[in-house]
C-alpha positions as CSV (number, residue, x, y, z in Angstrom):
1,X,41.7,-49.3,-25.2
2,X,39.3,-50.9,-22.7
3,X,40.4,-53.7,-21.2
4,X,37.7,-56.6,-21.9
5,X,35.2,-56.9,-18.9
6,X,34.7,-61.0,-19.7
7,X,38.4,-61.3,-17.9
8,X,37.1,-60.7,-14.6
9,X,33.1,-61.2,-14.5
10,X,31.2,-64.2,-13.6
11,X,31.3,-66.3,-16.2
12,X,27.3,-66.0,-17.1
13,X,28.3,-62.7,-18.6
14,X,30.2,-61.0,-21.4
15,X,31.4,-58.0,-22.6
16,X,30.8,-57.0,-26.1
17,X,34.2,-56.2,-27.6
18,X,34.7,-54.0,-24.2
19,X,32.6,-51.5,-26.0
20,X,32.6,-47.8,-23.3
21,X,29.9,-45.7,-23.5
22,X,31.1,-43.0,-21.1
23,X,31.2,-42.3,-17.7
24,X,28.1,-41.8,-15.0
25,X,28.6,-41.3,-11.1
26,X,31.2,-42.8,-9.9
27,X,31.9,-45.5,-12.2
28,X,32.3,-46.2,-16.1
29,X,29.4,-47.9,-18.2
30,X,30.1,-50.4,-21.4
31,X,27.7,-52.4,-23.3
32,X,27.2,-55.9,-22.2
33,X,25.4,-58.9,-23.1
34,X,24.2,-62.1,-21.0
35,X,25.0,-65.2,-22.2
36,X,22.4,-67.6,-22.7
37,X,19.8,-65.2,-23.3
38,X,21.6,-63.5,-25.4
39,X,19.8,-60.0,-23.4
40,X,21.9,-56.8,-23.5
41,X,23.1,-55.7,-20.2
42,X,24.8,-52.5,-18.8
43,X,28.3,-53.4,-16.9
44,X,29.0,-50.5,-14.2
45,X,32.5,-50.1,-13.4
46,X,34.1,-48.8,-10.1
47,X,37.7,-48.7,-9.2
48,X,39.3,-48.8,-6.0
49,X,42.7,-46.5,-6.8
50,X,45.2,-47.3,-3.8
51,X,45.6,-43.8,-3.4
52,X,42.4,-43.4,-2.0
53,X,42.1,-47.3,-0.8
54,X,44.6,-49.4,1.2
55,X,44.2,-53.3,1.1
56,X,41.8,-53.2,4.2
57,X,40.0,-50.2,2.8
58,X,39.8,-51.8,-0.2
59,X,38.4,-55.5,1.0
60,X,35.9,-53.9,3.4
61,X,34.5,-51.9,0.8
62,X,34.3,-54.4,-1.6
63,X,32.5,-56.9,1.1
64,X,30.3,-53.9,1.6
65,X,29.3,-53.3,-2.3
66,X,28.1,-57.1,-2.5
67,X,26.3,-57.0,0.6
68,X,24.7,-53.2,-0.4
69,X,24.1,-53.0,-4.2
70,X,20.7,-54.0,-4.7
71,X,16.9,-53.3,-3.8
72,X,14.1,-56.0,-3.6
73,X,10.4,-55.4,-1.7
74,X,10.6,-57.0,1.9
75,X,7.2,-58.9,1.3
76,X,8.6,-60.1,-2.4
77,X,6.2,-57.8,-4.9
78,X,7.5,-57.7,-7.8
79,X,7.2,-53.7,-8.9
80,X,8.5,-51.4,-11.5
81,X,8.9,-47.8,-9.7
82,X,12.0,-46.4,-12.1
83,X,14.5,-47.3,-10.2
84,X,17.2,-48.6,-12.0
85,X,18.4,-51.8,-10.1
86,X,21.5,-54.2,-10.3
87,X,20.7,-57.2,-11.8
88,X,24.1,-58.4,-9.8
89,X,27.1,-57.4,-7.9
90,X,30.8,-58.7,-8.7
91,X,33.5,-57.7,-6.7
92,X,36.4,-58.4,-8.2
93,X,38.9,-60.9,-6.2
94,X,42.0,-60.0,-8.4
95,X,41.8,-56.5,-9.0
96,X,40.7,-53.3,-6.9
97,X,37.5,-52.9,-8.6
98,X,34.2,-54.3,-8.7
99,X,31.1,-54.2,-11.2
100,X,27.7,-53.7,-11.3
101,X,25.4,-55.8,-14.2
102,X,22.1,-53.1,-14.8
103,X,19.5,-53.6,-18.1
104,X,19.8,-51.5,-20.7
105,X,18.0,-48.2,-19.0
106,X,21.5,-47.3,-17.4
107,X,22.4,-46.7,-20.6
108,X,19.7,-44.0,-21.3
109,X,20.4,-40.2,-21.5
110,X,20.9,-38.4,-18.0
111,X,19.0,-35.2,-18.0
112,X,22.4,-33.0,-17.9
113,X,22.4,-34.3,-21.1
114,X,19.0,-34.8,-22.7
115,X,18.4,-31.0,-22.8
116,X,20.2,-28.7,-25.4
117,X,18.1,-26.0,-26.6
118,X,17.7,-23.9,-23.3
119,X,14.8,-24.4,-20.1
120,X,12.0,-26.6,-20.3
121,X,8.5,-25.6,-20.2
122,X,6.7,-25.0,-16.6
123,X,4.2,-27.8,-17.6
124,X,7.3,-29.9,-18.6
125,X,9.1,-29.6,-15.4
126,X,5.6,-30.3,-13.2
127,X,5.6,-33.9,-15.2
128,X,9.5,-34.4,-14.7
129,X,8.8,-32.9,-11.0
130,X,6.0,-35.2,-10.8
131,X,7.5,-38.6,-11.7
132,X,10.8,-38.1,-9.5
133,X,8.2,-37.7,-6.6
134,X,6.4,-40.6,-7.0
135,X,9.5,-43.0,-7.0
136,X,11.0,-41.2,-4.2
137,X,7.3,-41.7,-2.2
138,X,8.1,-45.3,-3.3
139,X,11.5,-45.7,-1.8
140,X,11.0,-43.3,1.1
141,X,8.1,-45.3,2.7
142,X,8.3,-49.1,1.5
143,X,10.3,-51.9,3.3
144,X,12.7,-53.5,1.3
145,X,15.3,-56.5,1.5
146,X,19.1,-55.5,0.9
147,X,21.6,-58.3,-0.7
148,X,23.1,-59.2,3.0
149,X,19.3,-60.5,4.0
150,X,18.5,-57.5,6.3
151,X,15.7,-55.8,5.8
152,X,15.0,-51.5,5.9
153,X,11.9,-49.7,5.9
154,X,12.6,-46.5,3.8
155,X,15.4,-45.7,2.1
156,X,17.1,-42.2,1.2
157,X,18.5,-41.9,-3.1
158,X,21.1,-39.6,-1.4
159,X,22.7,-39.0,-4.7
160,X,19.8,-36.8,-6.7
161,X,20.8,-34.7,-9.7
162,X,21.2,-33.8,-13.3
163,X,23.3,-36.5,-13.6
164,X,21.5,-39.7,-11.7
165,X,17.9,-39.1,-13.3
166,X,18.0,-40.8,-16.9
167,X,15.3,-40.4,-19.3
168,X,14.3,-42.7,-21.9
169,X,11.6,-43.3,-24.8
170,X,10.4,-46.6,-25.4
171,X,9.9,-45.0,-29.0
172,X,13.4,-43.8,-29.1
173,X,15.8,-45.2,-27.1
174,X,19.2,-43.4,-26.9
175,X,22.4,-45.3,-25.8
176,X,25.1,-42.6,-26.7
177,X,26.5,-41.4,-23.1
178,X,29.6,-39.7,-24.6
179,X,30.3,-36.3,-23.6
180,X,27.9,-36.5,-20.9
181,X,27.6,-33.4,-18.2
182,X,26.9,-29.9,-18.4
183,X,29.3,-27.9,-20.3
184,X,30.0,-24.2,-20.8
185,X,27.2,-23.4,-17.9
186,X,24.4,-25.1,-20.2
187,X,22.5,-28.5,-20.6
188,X,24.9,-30.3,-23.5
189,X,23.6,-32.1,-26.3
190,X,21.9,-35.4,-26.1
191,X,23.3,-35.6,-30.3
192,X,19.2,-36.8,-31.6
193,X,18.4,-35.2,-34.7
194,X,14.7,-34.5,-34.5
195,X,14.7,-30.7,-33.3
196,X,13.9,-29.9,-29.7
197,X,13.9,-32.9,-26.8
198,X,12.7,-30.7,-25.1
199,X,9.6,-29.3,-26.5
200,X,8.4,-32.7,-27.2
201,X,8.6,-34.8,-24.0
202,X,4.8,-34.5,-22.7
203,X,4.2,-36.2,-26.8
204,X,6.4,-39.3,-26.0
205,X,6.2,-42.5,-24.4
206,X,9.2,-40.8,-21.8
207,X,9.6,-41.9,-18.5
208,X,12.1,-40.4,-15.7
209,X,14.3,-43.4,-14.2
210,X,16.5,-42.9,-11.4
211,X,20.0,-44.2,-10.6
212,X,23.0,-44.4,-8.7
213,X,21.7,-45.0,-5.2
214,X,24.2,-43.6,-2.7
215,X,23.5,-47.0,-0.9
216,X,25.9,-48.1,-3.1
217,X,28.0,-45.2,-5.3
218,X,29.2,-43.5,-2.4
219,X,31.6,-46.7,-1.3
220,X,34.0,-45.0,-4.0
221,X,34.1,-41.9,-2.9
222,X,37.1,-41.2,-1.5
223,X,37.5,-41.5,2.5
224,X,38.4,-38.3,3.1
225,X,35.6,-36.8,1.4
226,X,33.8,-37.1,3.9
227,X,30.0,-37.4,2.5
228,X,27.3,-36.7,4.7
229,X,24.7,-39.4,5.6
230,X,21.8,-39.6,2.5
231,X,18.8,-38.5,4.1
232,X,14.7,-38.5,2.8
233,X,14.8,-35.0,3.7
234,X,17.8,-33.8,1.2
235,X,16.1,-35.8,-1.6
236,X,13.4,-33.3,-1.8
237,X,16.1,-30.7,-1.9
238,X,18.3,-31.7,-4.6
239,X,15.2,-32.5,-6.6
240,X,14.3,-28.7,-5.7
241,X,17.6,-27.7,-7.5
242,X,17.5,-30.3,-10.3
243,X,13.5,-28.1,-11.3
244,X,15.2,-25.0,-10.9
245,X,18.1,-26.0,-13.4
246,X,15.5,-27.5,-15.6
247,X,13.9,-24.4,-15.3
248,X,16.4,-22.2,-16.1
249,X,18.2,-24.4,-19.0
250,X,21.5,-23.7,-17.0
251,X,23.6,-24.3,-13.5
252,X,25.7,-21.3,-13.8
253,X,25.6,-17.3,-14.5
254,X,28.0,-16.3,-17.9
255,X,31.1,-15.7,-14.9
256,X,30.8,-19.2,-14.1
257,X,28.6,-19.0,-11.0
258,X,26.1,-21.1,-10.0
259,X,22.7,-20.1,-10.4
260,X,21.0,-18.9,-6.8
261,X,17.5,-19.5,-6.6
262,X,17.3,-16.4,-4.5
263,X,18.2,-14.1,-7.0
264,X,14.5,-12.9,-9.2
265,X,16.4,-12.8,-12.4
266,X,17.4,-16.4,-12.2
267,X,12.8,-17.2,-12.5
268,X,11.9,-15.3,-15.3
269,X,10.4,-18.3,-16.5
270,X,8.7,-19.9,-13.7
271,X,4.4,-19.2,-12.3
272,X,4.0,-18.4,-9.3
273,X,2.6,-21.9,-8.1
274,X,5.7,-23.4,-9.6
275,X,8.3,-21.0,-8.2
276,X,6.7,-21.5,-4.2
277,X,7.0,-25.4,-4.8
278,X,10.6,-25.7,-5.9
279,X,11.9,-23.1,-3.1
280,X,9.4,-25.4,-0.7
281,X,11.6,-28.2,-1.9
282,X,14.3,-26.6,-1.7
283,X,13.8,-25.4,1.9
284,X,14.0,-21.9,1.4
285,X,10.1,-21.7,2.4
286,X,8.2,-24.1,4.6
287,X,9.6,-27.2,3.4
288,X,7.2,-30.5,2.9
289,X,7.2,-32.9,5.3
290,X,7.5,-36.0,2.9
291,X,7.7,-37.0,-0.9
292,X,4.0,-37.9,-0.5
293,X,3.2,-34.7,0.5
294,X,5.3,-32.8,-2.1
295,X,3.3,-34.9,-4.7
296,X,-0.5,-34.6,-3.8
297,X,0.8,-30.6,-3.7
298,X,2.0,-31.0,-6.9
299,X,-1.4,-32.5,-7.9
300,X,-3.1,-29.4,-7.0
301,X,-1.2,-27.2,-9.6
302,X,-3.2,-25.0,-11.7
């Protein structure tokens, strides 16, 4: 049973009844609301095993987290660009853990999850294609302000996949993370009832939100993982990949291989413009030389 959040977080917030929703990235999500207001909040939370973390590992990473977790413009705009932001950073002074509070988008769908009844449509992964780009021109190219006062002109996602791009419906908001990932080599089910997600994205009020910054998730990766550095240039890769998967309705062959974009069989569905632009992403042709550039591409699609 989960233990209740309230134990450790400041007091200005409080978990409802410790309530889980599943697992994203590198932490575990539960239902929250913020007292006073009485607003429901997402609680992110990340553990520090001592396997992976001795004490000093431990408090230097924690110190890191509150001085990381968090995005604001340098010149103090206020703008939405679908990013989903901490709304605070605890680091927990009695346990090996620490928390991130997030509104109620980190609980939308993930796209590893949204998509159950095989590959979307070429025009649907331009406008998912479309949407990542723009907020990726947006972080790639604006100055912004970190928690710890210092300021940093462009900033990589370094974390882009199936599993950090959330979509959600202002129509028809979905909350239910459980079982989320891809299973058996296929998108799994996002568990709505009204036919196809798929089919009827470009009808809804959808929007594509992106999450888990490796700014902060990848402080709880283990040390001797041994990431490499996030970097504006590997954005447009793995958003190359996510299109393909999109694309293809899958991540891996029936023998449990992963799909490889050089193989023919593995486009059947894709146009020609729309094939050239994901391998450009992907940098298996001339690759682009920023988000911006990728986008006004994009814009030129017939």
């Amino acid at each position: 049973m989960p233990v209740p959040l309230h134990i450790y977080l400041n007091p200005s917030w409080l978990c409802c009844d410790g309530s889980r929703l599943g697992r994203q990235g590198n932490g575990r999500l539960y239902m929250a609301i913020q007292l006073g207001s009485n607003q429901p909040v997402v609680v992110k939370e990340y553990l520090l095993p001592q396997p992976y973390f001795n004490p000093a590992a431990s408090r230097q990473q924690k110190t890191a987290f509150k001085n990381l977790a968090g995005l604001s413009l340098a010149d103090g705009r206020i703008q939405d660009f679908r990013l989903v932001q901490p709304l605070d950073a605890i680091a927990d002074d009695l346990q090996e853990r620490c928390y991130l509070i997030l509104d109620e988008r980190a609980a939308y769908p993930t796209l590893s999850r949204y998509f159950s009844h095989g590959s979307l449509t070429n025009a649907e992964v331009r406008w998912v294609l479309n949407q990542v780009l723009q907020t990726l021109e947006f972080l790639h190219d604006q100055k912004f302000r970190l928690p710890s006062g210092q300021t940093q002109t462009g900033i990589a996602h370094g974390n882009l996949s199936l599993h950090s791009l959330l979509i959600g419906s202002e129509n028809e908001p979905d909350v239910s993370l459980q079982s989320d990932g891809i299973q058996n080599g296929g998108l799994s089910s996002s568990n709505l009832s009204n036919g196809n997600q798929a089919s009827r994205l470009l009808d809804a009020a959808c929007f594509i939100y992106l999450c888990d910054l490796a700014l902060w998730e990848r402080l709880f990766d283990p040390v001797m993982l041994n990431v490499p550095p996030a970097s504006t240039a590997q954005d447009l890769v793995d958003l190359g990949y996510v299109a393909f998967y999109l694309l293809a309705g899958r991540t891996r062959t029936a023998t449990g291989q992963l799909l490889d974009p050089r193989n023919r069989e593995h486009w059947q569905t894709a146009d020609p413009f729309l094939k050239g632009f994901i391998l450009r992403l992907m940098g298996l042709d001339v690759p682009f030389e920023s988000a911006e550039v990728a986008r006004r591409e994009l814009a030129r699609s017939p």
